[in-house]
C-alpha positions in Angstrom: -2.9 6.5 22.3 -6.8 5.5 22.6 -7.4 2.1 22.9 -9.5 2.8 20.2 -6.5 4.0 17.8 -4.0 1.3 19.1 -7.0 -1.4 17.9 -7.0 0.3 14.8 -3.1 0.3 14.0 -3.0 -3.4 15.4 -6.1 -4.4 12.9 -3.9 -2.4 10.3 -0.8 -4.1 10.8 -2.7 -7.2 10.6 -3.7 -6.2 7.6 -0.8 -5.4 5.7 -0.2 -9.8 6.4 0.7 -11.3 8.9 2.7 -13.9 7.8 5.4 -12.1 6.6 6.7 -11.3 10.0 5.1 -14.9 11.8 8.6 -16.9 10.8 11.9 -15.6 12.3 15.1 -16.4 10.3 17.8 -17.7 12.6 20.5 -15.0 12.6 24.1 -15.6 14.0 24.5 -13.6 17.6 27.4 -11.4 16.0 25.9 -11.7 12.1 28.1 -10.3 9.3 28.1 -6.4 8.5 26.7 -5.0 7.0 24.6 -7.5 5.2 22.1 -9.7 7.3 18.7 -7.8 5.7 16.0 -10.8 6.2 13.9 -8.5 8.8 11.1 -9.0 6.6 10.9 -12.2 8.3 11.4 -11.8 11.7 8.7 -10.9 14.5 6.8 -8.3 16.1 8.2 -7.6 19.0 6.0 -4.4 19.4 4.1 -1.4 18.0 4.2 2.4 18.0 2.2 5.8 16.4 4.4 8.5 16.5 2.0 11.0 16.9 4.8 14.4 15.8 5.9 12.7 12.5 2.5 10.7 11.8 4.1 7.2 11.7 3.0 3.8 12.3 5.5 2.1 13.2 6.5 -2.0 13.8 9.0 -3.1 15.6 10.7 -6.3 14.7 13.1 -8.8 16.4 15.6 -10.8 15.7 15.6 -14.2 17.6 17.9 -13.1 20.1 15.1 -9.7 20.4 12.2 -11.9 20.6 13.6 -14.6 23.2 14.6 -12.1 25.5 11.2 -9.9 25.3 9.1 -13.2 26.2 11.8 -13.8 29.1 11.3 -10.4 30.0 15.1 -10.1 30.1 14.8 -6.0 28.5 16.4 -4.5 31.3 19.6 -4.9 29.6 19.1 -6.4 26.1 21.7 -9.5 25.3 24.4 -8.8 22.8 22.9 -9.8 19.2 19.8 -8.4 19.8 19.1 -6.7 16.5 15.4 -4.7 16.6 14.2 -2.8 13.3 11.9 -0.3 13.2 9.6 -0.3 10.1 7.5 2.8 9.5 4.3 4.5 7.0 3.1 8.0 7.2 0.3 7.7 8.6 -3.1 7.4 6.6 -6.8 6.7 7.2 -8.5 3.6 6.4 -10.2 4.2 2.8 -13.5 2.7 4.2 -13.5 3.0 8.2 -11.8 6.7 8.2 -11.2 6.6 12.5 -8.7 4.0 11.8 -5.1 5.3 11.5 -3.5 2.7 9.1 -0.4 2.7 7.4 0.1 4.7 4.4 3.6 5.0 2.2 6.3 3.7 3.1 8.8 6.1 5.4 11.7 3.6 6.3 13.5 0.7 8.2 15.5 1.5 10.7 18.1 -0.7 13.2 19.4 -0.9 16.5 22.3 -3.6 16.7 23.4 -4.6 20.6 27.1 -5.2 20.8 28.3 -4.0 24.3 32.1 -3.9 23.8 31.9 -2.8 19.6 29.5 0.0 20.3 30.5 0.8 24.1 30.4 5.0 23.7 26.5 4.6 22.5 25.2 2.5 25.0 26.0 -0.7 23.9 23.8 0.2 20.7 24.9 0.6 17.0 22.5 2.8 15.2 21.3 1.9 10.9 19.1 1.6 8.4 18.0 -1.0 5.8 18.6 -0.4 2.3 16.6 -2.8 0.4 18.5 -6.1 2.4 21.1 -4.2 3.2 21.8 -2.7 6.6 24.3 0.0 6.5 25.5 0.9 9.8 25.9 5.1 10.6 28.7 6.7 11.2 30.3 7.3 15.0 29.0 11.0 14.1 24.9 10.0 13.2 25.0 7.0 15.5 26.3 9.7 18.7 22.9 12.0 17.2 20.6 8.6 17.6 22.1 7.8 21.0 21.5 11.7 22.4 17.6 10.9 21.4 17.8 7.5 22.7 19.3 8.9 26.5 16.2 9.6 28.5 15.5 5.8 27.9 18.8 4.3 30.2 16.6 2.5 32.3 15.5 0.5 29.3 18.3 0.0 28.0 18.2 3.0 25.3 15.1 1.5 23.8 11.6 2.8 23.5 9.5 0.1 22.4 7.7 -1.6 25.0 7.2 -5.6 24.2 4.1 -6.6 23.6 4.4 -10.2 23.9 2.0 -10.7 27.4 
């Protein structure tokens, strides 16, 4: 991405109000499933413009997420990390049309760490929100998010980068 275009879909999210995600809720290490929906809350842990599906995308973080992306301790994320992904199609900016902002809204999506519960996809369990409700997939649909996920073992299965330097 241009500098230029990540400015533009930082400004954007930025936009959209920060505060929202400035407080993080505390949530239990091993919270109870499938209910534990406050992501709305948490913080951003980092951002991403999928350029083949035209998403903007936020990643969010748990507590457990955001302490161990400022320790830098990503390598191998700690069980309870939950991150959700939070995407738009992607739209221009009604008044300053070079800046990719986020449009309507595409989905919230989860990654749940629990080594030993979720052991034959990494250590990852694969969802989505529904409204505040995270339902967990399937062993089948979490096995097809894990295959995309597999080129990323050296982080951990994860693709966002941090951006909490």
């Amino acid at each position: 991405m241009k500098p230029s275009m990540f400015a533009a879909v930082l400004l954007s999210i930025a936009a959209l109000g920060a505060a929202p995600f400035a407080g993080a809720e505390s949530v239990p290490a091993n919270p109870p499933q499938p209910e534990f929906g406050a992501y709305k809350d948490w913080r951003v842990i980092g951002i991403s413009h999928r350029l083949d599906k035209k998403l903007v995308r936020v990643i969010l973080g748990n507590d457990i997420a955001i302490q161990a992306a400022r320790s830098g301790s990503t390598k191998s994320w700690p069980d309870g990390t939950i991150l959700a992904k939070v995407g738009w199609k992607e739209s221009s900016h009604p008044n300053w049309p070079q800046a990719v902002v986020p449009g309507e809204f595409a989905g919230a999506e989860a990654m749940v760490k629990d080594s030993k519960k979720y052991a034959q996809t990494g250590g990852w369990g694969f969802g989505h929100w529904v409204a505040d409700r995270l339902e967990m997939h399937d062993q089948e649909k979490s096995a097809t998010c894990f295959a995309c996920h597999t080129p990323m073992k050296d982080a951990d299965y994860v693709y966002t980068v941090p951006a909490m330097k």
